[in-house]
C-alpha positions in Angstrom: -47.3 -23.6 30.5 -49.3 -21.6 28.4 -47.5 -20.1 25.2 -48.7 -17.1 23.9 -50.0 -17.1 20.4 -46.8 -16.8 18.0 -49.3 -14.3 15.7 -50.4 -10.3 16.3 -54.1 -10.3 14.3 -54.6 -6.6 15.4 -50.9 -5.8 14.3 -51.8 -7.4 11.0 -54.9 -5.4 10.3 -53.5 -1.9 11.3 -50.9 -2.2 8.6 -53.2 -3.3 5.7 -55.0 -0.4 6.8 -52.5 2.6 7.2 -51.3 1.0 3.7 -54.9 1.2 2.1 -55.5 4.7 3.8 -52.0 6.3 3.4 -50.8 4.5 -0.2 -47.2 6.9 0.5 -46.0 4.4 3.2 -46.2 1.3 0.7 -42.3 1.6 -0.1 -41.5 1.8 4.0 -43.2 -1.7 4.7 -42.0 -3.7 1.1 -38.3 -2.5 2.3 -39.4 -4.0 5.5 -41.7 -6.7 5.9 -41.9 -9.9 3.5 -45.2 -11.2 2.9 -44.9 -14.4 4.5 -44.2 -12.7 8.0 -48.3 -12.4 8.2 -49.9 -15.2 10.0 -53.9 -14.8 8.3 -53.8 -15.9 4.9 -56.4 -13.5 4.1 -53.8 -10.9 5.5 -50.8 -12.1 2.8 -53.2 -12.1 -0.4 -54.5 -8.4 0.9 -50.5 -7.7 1.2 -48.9 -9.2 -1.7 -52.2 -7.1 -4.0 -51.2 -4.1 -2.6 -47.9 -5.1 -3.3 -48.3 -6.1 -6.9 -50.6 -2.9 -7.5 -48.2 -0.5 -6.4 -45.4 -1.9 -8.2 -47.5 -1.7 -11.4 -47.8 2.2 -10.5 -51.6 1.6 -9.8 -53.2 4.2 -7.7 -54.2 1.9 -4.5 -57.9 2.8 -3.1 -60.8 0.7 -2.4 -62.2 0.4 -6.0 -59.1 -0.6 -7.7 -58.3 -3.2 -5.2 -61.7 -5.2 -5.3 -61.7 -4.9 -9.4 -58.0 -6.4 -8.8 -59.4 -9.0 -6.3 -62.1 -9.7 -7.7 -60.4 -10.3 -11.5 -58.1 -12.7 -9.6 -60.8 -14.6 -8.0 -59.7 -13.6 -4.3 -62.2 -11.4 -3.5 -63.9 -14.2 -1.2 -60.9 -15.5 0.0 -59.5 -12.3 1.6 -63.2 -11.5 3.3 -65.1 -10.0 1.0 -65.7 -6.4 0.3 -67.3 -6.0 3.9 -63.8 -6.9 6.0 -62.2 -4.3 2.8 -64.5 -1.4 4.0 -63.7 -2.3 7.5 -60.0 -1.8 6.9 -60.6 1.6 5.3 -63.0 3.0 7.9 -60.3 1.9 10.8 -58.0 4.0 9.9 -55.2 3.1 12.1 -52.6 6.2 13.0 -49.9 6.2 10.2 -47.4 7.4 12.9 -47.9 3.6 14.7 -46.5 1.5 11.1 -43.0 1.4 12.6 -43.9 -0.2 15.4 -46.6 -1.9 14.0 -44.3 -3.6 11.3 -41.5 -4.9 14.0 -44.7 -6.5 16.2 -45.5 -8.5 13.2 -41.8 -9.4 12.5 -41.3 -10.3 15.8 -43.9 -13.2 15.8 -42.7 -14.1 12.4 -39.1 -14.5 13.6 -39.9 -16.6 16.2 -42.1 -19.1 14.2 -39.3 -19.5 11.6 -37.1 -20.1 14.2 -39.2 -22.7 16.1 -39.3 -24.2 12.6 -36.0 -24.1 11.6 -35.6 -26.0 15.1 -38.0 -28.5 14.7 -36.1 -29.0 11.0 -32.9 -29.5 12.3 -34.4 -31.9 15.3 -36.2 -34.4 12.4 -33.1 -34.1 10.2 -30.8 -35.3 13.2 -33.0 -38.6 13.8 -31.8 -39.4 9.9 -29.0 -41.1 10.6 -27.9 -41.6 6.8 -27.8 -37.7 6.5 -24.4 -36.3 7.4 -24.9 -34.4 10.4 -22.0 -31.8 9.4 -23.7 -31.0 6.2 -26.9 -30.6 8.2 -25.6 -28.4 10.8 -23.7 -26.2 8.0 -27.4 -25.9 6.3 -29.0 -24.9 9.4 -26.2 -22.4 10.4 -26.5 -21.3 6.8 -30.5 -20.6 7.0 -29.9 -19.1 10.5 -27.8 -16.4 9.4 -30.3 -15.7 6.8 -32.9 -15.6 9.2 -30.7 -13.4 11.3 -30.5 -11.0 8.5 -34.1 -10.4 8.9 -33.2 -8.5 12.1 -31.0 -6.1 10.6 -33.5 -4.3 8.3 -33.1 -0.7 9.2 -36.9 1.1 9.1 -35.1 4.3 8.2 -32.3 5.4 6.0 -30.0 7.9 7.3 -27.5 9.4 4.7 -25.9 12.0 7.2 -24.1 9.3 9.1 -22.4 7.1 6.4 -21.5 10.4 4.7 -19.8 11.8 8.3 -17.4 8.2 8.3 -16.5 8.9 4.5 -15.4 12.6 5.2 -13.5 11.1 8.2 -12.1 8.6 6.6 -11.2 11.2 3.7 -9.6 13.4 5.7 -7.4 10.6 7.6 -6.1 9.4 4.0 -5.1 12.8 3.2 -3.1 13.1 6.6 -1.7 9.8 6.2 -1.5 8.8 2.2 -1.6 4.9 1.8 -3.6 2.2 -0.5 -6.7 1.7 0.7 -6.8 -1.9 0.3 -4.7 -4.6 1.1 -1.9 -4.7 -1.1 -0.8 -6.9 -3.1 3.6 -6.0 -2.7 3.3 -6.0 -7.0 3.7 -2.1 -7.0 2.6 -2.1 -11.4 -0.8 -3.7 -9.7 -1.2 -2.0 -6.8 -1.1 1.3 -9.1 -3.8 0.1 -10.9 -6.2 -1.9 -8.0 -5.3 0.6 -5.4 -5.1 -2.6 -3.2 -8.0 -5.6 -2.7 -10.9 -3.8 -1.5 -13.6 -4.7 1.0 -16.0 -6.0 0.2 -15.0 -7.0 -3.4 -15.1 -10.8 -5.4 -11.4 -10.7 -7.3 -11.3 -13.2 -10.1 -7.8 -14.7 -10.9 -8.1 -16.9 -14.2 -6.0 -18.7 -16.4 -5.4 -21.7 -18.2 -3.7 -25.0 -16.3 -0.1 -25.0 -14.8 0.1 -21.3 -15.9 0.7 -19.9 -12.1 -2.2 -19.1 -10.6 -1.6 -20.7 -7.5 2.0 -19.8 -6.9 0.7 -16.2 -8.4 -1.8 -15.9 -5.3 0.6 -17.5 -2.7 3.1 -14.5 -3.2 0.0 -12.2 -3.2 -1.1 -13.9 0.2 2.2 -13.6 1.8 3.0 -10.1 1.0 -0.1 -9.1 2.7 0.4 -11.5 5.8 3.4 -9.3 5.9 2.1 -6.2 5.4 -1.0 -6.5 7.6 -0.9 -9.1 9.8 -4.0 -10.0 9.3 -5.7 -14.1 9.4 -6.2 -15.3 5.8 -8.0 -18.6 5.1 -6.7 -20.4 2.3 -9.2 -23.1 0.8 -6.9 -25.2 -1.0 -9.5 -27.8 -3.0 -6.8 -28.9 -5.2 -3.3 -29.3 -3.4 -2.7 -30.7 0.1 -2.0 -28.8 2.7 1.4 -30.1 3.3 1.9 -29.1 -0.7 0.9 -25.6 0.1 3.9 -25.0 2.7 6.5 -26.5 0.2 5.4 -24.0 -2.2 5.4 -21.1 0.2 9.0 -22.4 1.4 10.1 -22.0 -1.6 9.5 -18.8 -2.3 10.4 -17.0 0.9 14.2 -19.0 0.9 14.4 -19.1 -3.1 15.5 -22.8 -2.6 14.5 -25.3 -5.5 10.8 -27.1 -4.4 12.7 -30.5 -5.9 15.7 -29.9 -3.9 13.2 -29.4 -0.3 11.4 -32.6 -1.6 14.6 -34.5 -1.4 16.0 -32.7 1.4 19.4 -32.2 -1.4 20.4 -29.1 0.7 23.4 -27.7 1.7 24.8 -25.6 4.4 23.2 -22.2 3.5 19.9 -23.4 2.8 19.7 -24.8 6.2 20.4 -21.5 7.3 17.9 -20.2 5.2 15.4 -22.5 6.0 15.6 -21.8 10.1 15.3 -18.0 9.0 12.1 -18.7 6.7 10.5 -21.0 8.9 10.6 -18.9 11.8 9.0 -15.9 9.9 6.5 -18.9 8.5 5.2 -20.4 11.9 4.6 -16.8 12.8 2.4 -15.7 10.0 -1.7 -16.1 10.9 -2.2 -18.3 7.2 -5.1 -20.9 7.7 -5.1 -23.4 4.8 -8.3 -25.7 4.7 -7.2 -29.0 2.3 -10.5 -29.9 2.5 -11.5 -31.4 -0.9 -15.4 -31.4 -0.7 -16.5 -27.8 0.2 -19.7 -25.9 -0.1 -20.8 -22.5 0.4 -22.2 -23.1 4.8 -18.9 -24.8 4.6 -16.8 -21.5 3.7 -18.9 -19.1 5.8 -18.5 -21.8 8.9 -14.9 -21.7 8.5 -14.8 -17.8 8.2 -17.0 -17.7 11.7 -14.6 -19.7 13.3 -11.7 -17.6 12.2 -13.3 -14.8 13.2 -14.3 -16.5 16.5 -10.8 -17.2 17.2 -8.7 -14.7 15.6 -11.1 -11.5 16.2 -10.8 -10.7 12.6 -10.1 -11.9 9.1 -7.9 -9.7 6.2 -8.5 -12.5 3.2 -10.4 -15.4 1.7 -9.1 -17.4 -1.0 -10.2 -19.9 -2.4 -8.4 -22.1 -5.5 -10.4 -22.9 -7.3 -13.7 -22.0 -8.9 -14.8 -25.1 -10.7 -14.0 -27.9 -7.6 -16.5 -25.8 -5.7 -19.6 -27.7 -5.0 -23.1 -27.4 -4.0 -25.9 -29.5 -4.3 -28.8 -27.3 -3.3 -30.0 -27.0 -7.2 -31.0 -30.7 -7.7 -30.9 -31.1 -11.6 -29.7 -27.8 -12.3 -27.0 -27.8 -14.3 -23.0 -27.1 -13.8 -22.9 -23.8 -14.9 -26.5 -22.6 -12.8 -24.8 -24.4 -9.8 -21.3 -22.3 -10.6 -23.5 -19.0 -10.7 -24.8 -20.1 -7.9 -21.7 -20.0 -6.2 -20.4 -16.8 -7.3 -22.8 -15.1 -6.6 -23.2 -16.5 -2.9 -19.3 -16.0 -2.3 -19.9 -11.9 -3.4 -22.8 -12.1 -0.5 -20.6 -13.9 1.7 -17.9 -10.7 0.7 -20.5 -8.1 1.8 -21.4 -9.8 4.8 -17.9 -10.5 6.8 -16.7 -7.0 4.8 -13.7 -8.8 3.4 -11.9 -9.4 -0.1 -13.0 -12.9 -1.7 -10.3 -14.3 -4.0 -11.0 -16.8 -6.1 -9.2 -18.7 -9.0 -11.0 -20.0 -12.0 -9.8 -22.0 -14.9 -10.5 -20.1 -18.3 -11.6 -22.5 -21.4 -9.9 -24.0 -24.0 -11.4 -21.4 -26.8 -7.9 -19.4 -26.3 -5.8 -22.9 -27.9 -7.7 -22.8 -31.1 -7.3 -18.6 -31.6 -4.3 -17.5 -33.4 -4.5 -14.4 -31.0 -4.0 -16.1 -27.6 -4.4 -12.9 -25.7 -7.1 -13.9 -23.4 -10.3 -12.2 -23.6 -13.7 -12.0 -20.5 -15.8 -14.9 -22.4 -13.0 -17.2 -22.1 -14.0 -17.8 -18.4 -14.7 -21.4 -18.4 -18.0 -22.6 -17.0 -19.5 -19.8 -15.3 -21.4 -16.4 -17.4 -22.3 -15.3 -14.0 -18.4 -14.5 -12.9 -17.9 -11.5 -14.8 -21.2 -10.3 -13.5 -21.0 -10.9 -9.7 -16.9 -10.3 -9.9 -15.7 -6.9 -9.2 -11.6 -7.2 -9.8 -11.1 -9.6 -12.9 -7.3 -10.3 -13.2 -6.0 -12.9 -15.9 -3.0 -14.5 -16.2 -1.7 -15.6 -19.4 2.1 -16.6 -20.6 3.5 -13.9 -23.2 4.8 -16.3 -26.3 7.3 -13.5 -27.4 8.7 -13.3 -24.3 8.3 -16.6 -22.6 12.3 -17.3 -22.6 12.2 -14.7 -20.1 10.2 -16.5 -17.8 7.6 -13.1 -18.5 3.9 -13.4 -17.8 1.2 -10.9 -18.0 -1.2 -9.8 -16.6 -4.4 -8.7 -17.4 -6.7 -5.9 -15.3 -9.8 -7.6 -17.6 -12.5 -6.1 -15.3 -12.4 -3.5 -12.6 -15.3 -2.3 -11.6 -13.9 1.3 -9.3 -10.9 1.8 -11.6 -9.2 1.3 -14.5 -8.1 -1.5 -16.8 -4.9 -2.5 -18.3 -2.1 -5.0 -18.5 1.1 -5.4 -16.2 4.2 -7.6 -17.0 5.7 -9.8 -14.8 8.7 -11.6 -14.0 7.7 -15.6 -12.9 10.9 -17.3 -11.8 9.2 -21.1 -11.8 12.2 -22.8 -9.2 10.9 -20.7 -6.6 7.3 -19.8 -7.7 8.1 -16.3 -7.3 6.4 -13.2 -9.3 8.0 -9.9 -9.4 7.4 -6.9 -10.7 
């Protein structure tokens, strides 16, 4: 068979001319079209000038693009100023760029995926690379090539603002958080609920509660919602996981369901709690090694077979890894991550929570109230974050089995600092 050529010259040439004749429709085809998606490399250079011109607030004509051309040494590269006058005298119809731009993505699309392909083929004849961790990278550059196709050409306000005067008027009918709440009232006053599509930060220092903190958070809103969460437990098995959450929904002793030391009225608690349990849609991945296509896989398949997805959490931070910088270092790779897990957030419109270890620095302060730099690792987590919350053991109070809890960053609301009750035999928090 013959294939059709996987480029659009005339395509390519209309839009560096609307662009050098109409210098107004610049912004529509940057939002739209990356340079690499022309084929001519004369085309690209012509592009990413205009490009660079504009966003130096040059005024784009024939004159100032040669002097830039020519000071760069492309002049002869891109054609020469005979192929620039040609552009300008064509003067494609400005009404066409639209289509015009989606012709050229079109052939781009298909070569990257015809590459991607051909990537994924060679890499599967390498029988010393994993084939998992291959097939995670290629679905992970897949959905980014998919994004491609969901660049809107126009921007319509009226819409969105139509849904948020709906969904206004539905909350004033029918008053209720609109997030997922965490069944800590003191919190949920202040959060308003985990929000979609937020990063939520819960830190502390070792053994202080974090997991058991975001267990009781997790169940309360498998309760309330019913909706799948996906539990990435990096650090604790699986099997660990369930003794903890048995604990706290029969109040029986974790040491005294290790030994099975239990007497009449636990049983009967336990056939209660483990029938409300087995019902609730809580997906815990053990899996020690993950990685950012790992998590998004795993949320796919959720989604795949569940229809939906209410929460991600992931505990913790800092066993994350992901070796797509090289040599980078620790903390670049940890920024890395953070940053990908708040795209990931956006993208399935879902709550991220992840736990993170804060540094030693609070030991050596003779204030131990915890404080934003104490974050261990990352500086990126209280930039990509949107819901900070730290835990932290209250000295004065710690007889009391009192923690508290800090609202360190919130970026729609206010701050602040909650007590609450831990009761360690049963891992639960209370308000």
């Amino acid at each position: 068979m013959k294939k059709s050529p996987l480029y659009n010259f005339l395509a390519e040439k209309a839009v560096i001319s609307i662009l050098l004749n109409n210098p107004d429709l610049i912004e529509k085809a940057i939002l739209n079209l990356p340079i690499e998606a022309f084929y001519f490399q004369n085309h690209q250079e012509l592009y990413r000038s205009i490009i660079l011109l504009y966003e130096n607030n040059h005024k784009i004509n024939l004159l100032v693009l040669v002097s830039f051309l020519q000071d760069n040494g492309l002049l002869d590269r891109v054609g020469g100023l005979k192929l620039l006058q040609d552009l300008i005298e064509q003067s494609s119809d400005p009404e066409y760029l639209t289509e015009y731009l989606e012709l050229i993505k079109d052939k781009f699309l298909r070569r990257s995926s015809i590459r991607l392909g051909y990537e994924l083929i060679n890499t599967s004849y390498i029988t010393n690379i994993d084939i998992k961790t291959a097939m995670f990278t290629f679905e992970e550059r897949l959905q980014i090539l998919k994004g491609q196709l969901n660049i809107n050409l126009t921007f319509n306000n009226s819409s969105l603002l139509e849904e948020i005067f709906l969904e206004l008027k539905k909350k004033s009918i029918n008053p209720d958080l609109p997030g997922l709440p965490s069944g800590l009232s003191n919190l949920d006053s202040i959060t308003q609920g985990f929000q979609k599509p937020d990063l939520i930060i819960i830190a502390g220092r070792p053994s202080v509660g974090k997991t058991a903190f975001v267990l009781n958070i997790s169940t309360n809103i498998l309760k309330y919602s019913k909706l799948p969460i996906l539990f990435f437990s990096l650090e604790m098995s699986r099997e660990q996981i369930l003794y903890r959450l048995i604990s706290i929904e029969s109040s029986i002793e974790q040491i005294r369901l290790k030994t099975g030391n239990l007497n009449k009225d636990d049983w009967r608690k336990l056939n209660r709690v483990l029938g409300i349990i087995s019902k609730l849609p809580l997906f815990v991945d053990d899996n020690p090694k993950i990685s950012i296509p790992y998590i998004r896989s795993r949320i796919k398949e959720i989604i795949s077979n569940q229809g939906r997805i209410g929460l991600v959490v992931i505990d913790y931070l800092q066993l994350v890894n992901d070796s797509k910088l090289g040599t980078q270092n620790r903390t670049q790779e940890l920024s890395f991550i953070t940053r990908s897990l708040k795209i990931i957030a956006r993208e399935f419109n879902l709550p991220i929570i992840l736990l993170s270890q804060l540094n030693r620095n609070i030991e050596n302060r003779s204030e131990k109230k915890p404080i934003l730099s104490d974050l261990k690792e990352s500086g990126s987590i209280e930039q990509d974050s949107d819901l900070i919350l730290i835990l932290y053991k209250d000295i004065q109070n710690n007889k009391n089995h009192k923690l508290n809890l800090m609202v360190a960053k919130h970026r729609n609301g206010p701050t602040g600092t909650i007590e609450l009750k831990f009761n360690p035999k049963f891992n639960q928090f209370l308000n």
